[in-house]
C-alpha positions as CSV (number, residue, x, y, z in Angstrom):
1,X,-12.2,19.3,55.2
2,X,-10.1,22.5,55.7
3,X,-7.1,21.5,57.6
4,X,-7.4,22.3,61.7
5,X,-4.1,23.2,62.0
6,X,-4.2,26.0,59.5
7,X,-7.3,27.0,61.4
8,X,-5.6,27.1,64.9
9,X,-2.6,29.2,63.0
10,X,-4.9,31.3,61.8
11,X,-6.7,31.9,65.5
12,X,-2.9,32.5,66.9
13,X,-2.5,35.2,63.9
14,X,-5.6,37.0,64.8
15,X,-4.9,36.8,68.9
16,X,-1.4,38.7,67.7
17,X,-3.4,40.9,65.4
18,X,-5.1,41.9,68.7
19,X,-2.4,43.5,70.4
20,X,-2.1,47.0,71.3
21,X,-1.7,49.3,68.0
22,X,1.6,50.7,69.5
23,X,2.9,47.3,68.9
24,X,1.8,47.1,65.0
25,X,3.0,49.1,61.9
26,X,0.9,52.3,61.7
27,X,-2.0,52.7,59.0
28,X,-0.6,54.6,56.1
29,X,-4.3,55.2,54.7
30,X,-7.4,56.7,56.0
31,X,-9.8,53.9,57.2
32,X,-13.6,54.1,56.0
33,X,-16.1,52.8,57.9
34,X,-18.8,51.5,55.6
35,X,-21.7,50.6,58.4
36,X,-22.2,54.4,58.6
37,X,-23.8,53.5,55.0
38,X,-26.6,52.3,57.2
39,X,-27.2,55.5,59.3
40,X,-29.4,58.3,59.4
41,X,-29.7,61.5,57.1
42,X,-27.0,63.3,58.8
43,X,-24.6,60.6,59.4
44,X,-25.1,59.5,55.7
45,X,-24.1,63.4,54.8
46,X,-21.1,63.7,56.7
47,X,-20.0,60.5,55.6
48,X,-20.2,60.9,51.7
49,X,-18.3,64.1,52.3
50,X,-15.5,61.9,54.4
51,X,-15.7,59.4,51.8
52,X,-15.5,62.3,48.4
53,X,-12.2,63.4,50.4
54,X,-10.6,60.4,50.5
55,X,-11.5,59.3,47.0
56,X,-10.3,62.6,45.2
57,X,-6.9,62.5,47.8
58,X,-6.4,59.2,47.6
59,X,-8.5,56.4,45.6
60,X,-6.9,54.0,48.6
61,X,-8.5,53.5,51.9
62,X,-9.0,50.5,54.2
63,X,-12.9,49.5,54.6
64,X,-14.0,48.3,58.3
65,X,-17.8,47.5,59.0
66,X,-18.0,45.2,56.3
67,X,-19.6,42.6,57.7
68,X,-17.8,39.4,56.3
69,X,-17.7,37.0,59.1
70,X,-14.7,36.4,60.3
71,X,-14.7,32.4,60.2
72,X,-15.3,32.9,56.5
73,X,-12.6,34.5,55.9
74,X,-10.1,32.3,58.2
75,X,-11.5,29.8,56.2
76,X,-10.9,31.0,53.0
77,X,-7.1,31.4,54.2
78,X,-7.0,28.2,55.1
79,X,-8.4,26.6,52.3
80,X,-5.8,29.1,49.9
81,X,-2.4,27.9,52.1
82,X,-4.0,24.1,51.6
83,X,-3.8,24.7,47.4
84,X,-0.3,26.2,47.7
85,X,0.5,23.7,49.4
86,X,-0.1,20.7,47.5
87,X,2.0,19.0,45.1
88,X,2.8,20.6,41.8
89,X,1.2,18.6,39.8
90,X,-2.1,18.6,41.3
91,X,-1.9,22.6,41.1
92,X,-0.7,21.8,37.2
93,X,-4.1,20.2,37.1
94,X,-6.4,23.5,36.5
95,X,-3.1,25.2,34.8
96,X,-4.6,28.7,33.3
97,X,-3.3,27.9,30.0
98,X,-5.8,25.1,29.4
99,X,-8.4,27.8,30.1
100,X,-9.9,30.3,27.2
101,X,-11.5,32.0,30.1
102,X,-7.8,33.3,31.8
103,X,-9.2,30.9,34.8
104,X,-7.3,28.7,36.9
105,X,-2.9,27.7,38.2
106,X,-0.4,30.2,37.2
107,X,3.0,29.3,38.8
108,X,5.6,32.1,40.4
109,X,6.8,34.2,37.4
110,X,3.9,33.0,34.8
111,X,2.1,36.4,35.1
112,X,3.4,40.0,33.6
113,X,2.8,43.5,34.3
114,X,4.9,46.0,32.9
115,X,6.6,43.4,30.6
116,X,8.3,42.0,33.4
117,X,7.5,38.5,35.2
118,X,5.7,38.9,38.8
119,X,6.6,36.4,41.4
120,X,3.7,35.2,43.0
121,X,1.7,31.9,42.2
122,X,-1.7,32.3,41.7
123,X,-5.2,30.9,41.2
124,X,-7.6,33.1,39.4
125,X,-11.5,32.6,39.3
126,X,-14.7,34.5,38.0
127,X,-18.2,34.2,37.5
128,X,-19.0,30.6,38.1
129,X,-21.2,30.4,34.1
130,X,-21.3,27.8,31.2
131,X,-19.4,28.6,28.1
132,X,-20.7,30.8,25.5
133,X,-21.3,29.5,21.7
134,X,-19.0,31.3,19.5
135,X,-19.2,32.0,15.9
136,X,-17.6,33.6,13.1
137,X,-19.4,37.0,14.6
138,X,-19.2,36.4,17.6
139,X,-16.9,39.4,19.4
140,X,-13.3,38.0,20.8
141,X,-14.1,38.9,24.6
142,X,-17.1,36.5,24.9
143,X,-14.5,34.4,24.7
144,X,-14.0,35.1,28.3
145,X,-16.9,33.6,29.3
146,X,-17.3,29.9,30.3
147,X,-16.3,28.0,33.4
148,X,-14.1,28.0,36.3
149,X,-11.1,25.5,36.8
150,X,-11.2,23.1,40.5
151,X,-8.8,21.0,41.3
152,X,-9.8,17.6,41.9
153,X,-7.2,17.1,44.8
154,X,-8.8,19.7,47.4
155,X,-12.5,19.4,45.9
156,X,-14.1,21.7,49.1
157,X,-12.0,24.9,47.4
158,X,-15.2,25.1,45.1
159,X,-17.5,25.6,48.0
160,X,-15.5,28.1,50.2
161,X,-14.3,29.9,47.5
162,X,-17.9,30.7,45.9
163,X,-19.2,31.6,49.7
164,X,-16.4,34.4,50.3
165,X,-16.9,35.6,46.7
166,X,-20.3,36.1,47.2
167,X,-19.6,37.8,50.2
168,X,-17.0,40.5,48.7
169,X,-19.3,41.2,46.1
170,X,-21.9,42.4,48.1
171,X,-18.9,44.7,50.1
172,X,-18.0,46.0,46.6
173,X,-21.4,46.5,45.3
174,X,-22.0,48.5,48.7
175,X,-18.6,50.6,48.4
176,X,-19.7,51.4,44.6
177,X,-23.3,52.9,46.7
178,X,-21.1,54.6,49.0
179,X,-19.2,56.0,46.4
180,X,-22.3,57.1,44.7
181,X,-23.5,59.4,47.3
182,X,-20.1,59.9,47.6
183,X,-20.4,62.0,44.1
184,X,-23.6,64.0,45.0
185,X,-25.3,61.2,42.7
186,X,-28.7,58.7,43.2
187,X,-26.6,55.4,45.5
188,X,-27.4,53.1,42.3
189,X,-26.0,55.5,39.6
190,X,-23.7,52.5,39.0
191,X,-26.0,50.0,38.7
192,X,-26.1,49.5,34.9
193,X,-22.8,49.0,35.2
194,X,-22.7,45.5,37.0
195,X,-26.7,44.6,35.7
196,X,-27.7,42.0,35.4
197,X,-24.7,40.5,36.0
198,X,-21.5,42.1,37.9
199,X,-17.9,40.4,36.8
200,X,-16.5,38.5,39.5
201,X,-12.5,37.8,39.3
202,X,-11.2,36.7,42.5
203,X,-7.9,35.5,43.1
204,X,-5.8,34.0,46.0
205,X,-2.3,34.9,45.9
206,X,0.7,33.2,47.3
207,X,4.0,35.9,47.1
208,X,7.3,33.2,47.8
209,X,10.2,34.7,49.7
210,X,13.4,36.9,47.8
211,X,15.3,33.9,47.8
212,X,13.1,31.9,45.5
213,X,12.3,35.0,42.9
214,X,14.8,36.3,40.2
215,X,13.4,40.0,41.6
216,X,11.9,41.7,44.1
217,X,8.5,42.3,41.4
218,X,5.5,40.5,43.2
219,X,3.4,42.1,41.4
220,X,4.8,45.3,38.6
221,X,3.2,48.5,39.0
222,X,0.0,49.0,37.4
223,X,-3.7,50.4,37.8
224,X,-7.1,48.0,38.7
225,X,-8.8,47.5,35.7
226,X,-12.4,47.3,37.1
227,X,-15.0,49.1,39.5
228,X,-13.8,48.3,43.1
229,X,-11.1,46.3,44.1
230,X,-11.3,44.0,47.8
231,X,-8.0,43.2,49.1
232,X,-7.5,40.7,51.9
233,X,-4.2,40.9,53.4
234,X,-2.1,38.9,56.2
235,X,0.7,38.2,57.8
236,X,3.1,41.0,56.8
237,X,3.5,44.0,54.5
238,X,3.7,44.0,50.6
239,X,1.2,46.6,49.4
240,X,2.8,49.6,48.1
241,X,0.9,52.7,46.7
242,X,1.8,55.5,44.9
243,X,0.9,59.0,46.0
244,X,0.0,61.6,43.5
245,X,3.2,63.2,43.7
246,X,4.9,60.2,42.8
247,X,6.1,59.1,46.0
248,X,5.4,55.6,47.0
249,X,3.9,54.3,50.5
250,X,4.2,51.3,52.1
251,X,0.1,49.8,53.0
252,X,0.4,47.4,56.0
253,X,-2.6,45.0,57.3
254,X,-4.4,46.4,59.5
255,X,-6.5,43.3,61.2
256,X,-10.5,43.9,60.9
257,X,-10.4,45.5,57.4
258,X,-10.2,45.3,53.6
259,X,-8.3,47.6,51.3
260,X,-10.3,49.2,48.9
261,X,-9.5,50.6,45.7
262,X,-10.8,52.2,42.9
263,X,-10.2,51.2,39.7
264,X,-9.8,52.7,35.7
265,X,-13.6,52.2,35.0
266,X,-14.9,54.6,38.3
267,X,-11.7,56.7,36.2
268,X,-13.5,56.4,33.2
269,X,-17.1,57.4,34.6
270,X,-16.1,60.3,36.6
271,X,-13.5,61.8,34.3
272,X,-10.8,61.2,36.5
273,X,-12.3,63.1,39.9
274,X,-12.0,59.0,41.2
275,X,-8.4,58.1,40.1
276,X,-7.4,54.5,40.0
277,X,-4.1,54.6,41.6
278,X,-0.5,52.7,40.6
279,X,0.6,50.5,42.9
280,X,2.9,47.3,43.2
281,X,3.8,44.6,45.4
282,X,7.3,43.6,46.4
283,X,8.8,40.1,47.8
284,X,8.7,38.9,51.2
285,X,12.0,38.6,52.6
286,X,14.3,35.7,52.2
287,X,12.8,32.4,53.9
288,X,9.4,33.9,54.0
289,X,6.0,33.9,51.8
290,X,3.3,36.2,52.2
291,X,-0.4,35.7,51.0
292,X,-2.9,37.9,49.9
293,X,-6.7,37.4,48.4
294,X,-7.8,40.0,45.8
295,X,-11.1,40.7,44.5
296,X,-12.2,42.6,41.3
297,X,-15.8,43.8,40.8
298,X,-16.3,44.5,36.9
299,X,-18.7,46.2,35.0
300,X,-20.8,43.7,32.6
301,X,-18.7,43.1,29.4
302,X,-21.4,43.6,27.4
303,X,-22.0,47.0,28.3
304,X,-20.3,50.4,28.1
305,X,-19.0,53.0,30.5
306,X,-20.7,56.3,30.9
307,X,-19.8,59.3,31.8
308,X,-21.6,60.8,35.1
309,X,-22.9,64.2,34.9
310,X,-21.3,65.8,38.2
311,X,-22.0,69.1,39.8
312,X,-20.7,71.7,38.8
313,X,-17.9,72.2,41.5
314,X,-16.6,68.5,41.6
315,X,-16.7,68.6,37.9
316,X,-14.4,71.6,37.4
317,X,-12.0,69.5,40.0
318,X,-12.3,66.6,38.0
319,X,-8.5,65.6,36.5
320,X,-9.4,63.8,33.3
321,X,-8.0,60.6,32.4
322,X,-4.4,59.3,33.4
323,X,-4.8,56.9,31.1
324,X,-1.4,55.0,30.1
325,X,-0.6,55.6,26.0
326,X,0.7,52.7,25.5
327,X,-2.3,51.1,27.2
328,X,-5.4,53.1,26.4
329,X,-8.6,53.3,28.0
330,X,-11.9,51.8,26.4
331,X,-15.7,52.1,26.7
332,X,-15.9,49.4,25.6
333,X,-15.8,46.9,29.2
334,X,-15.8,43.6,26.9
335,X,-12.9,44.6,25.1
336,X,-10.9,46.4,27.7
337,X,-11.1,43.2,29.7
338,X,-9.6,41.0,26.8
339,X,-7.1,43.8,26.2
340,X,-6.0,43.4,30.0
341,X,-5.9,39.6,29.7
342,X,-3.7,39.1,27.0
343,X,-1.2,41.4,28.2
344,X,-0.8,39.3,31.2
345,X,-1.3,36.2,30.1
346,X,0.4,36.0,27.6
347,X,1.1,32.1,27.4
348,X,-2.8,31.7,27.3
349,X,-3.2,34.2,24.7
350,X,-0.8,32.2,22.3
351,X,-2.8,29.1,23.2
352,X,-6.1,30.7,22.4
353,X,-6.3,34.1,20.9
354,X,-3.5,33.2,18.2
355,X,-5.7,35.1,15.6
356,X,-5.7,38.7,17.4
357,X,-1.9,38.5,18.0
């Protein structure tokens, strides 16, 4: 069972997320109401041109209207502070380096972005599938493929865990509509994309405090690699995005809502009129931890990204790629995901993809 006292914390955090907004940092992002999605003509209009705003201004926005129920996601807190809290070697268990898939335990510091260590402990999941039979033609990213890890010391994480998923996956598949209609385009233009199968990689985050980190990197600076990205955040500020003129800002919760970003894929499809922004996450302070829960919606590996035909007017605006040289951009999903992988797991990659190093 989920622990009740982590519930009842978790009741007392939203009672304080309920005060007045005077009272609570200010939202640094425009907020994007997504059950306007389900009004009429007009209301639908005026809402892709809100929404192909804040995508071309920003690729950052907090989502409200989402419809995830709210005990699921107390619960999935809950059930994320009872893995971080239980003793290391039962979070050692489902280690990701016993995983070919890049599923499962990384401790604070086992992750890198930007060649430098990030200090958060993590457990990452995806699509809950069987292994795939590899052979000597077989390409490298199906790999990938295969099974999550569960611990055996908190066996209802499984459950929970697959429940919220689900959930966030239908939010993102709905943002990728959204974004659609956004782009003058049919609401499923993206659907070949995650058919038959979208890529699920969900992961819950614990960030420790300053004190117990060799730096303030949570997380290094870096682009999403996917579609859509669903961040749950609590407790206190982390998030920090930069703005096209290279100055960073500082995302705080804001109770009620997800933050939404696009990522290098929806940059790839739309020639860079959606940008997939850089942004980071610093320590808590001192004697503190924060937690987060981050979910990536990917396109099929086994497909390719095209290139949407806009109208003329947003394709003129359209920026091109931003694409990082020393990390280049494929159309290739399959291999861009592998690519991704092994750069930040680098421990796995030794382990299990000896033969592309």
């Amino acid at each position: 069972m989920i622990d009740s006292a982590i519930l009842d914390q978790l009741a007392a955090d939203n009672r304080r997320d309920a005060q007045p907004a005077a009272h609570r940092a200010e939202a640094s992002l425009p907020v994007v109401d997504i059950s306007r999605l389900g009004g009429g003509d007009d209301d639908r209009a005026l809402f892709a041109a809100d929404l192909r705003r804040i995508l071309y201004d920003h690729g950052f926005f907090y989502l409200s209207g989402h419809g995830v129920p709210q005990k699921l996601i107390q619960e999935t807190i809950a059930i994320a502070k009872q893995f971080f809290a239980l003793p290391e070697q039962d979070k050692l268990e489902i280690a990701i380096v016993k995983s070919p898939q890049f599923r499962g335990y990384t401790r604070a510091g086992g992750e890198i972005t930007g060649g430098a260590r990030d200090w958060r402990e993590q457990v990452d999941f995806d699509c809950e599938e069987g292994a795939v039979e590899i052979g000597p033609d077989t390409p490298a990213w199906k790999r990938t493929l295969g099974p999550n890890q569960w611990p055996s010391a908190l066996p209802e994480l499984r459950n929970v865990i697959l429940r919220y998923q689900a959930e966030v996956t239908r939010v993102a598949i709905d943002v990728l509509k959204a974004i659609a209609l956004a782009l003058g385009q049919d609401e499923n233009v993206f659907r070949p994309l995650y058919e038959p199968r979208p890529r699920q990689h969900l992961k819950i985050i614990r960030y420790p405090g300053r004190d117990a980190t060799e730096s303030d990197q949570g997380v290094g600076a870096h682009k999403d690699g996917g579609l859509v990205t669903i961040l749950l955040q609590r407790e206190r500020a982390g998030l920090r995005v930069q703005q096209h003129d290279g100055s960073w800002i500082d995302v705080p919760p804001l109770p009620g809502t997800f933050i939404v970003n696009t990522g290098e894929l929806l940059e790839l499809a739309t020639d860079g009129f959606v940008r997939a922004d850089i942004h980071a996450a610093v320590t808590p302070p001192a004697g503190t931890a924060r937690s987060s829960i981050a979910f990536f919606l990917g396109a099929s590996h086994e497909g390719t990204v095209p290139l949407v035909e806009l109208a003329p007017e947003l394709k003129e605006a359209a920026r091109g790629l931003s694409s990082d040289p020393g990390n280049p951009l494929f159309r290739d999903v399959g291999m861009n995901h592998l690519k991704a992988r092994i750069r930040s797991h680098p421990d796995v990659a030794k382990a299990h993809y000896a033969d592309l190093l």
